[in-house]
C-alpha positions in Angstrom: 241.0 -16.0 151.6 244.8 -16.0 149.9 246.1 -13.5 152.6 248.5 -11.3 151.2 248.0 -12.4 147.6 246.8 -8.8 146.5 249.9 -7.7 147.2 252.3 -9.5 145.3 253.0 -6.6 142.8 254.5 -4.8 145.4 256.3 -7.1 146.4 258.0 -7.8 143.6 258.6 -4.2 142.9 260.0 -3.5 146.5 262.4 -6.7 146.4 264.5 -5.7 143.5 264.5 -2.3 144.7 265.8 -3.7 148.6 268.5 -5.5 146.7 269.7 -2.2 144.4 269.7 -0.6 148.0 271.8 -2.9 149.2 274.2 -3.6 146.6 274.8 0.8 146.5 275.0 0.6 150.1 278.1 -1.6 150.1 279.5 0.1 147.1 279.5 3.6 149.0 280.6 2.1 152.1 283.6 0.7 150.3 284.5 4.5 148.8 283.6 5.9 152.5 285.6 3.6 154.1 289.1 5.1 152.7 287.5 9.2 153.5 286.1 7.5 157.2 289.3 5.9 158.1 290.7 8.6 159.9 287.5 9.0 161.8 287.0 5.7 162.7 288.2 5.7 166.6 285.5 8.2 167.5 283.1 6.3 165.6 283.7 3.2 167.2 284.1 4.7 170.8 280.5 6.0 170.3 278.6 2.9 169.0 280.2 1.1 171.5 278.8 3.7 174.3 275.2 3.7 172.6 274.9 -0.1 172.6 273.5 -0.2 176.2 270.8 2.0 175.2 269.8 0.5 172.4 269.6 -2.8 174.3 267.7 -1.5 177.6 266.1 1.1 176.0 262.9 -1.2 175.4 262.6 -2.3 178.5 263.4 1.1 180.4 260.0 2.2 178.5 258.3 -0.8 179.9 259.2 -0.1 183.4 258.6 3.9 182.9 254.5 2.8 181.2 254.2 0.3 184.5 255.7 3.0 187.2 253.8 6.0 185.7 250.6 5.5 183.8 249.3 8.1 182.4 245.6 9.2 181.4 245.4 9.3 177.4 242.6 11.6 177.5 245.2 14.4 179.3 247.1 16.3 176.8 250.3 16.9 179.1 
């Protein structure tokens, strides 16, 4: 009847925890940054070539489930 109610211990265990993550993530990426400087062209060259995948990639599954269905019973 409460909905998620039973699970507010977790929740307030995995919060704090999120935040620690976060906080170390920066604090790393601030020491990385001086050691990834160098490396920073070919870093950026490939995120910027990957972005169209990531954005079409959802819907090139979509159109590949339409055009070929497939029987879920068939192993292959």
């Amino acid at each position: 009847m409460l909905g998620f109610s039973d699970e507010f211990l977790s929740s307030y265990t995995i919060g704090p925890l999120v935040t620690l993550h976060i906080l170390g993530a920066h604090g790393l990426g601030v020491q990385l940054g001086r050691v990834l400087e160098r490396w920073q062209p070919p870093i950026r060259w490939t995120a910027q070539s990957t972005f169209a995948l990531y954005l079409l990639h959802y819907p090139m599954l979509r159109f590949a489930d339409a055009a070929f269905r497939h029987d879920e019973t068939d192993p292959w």
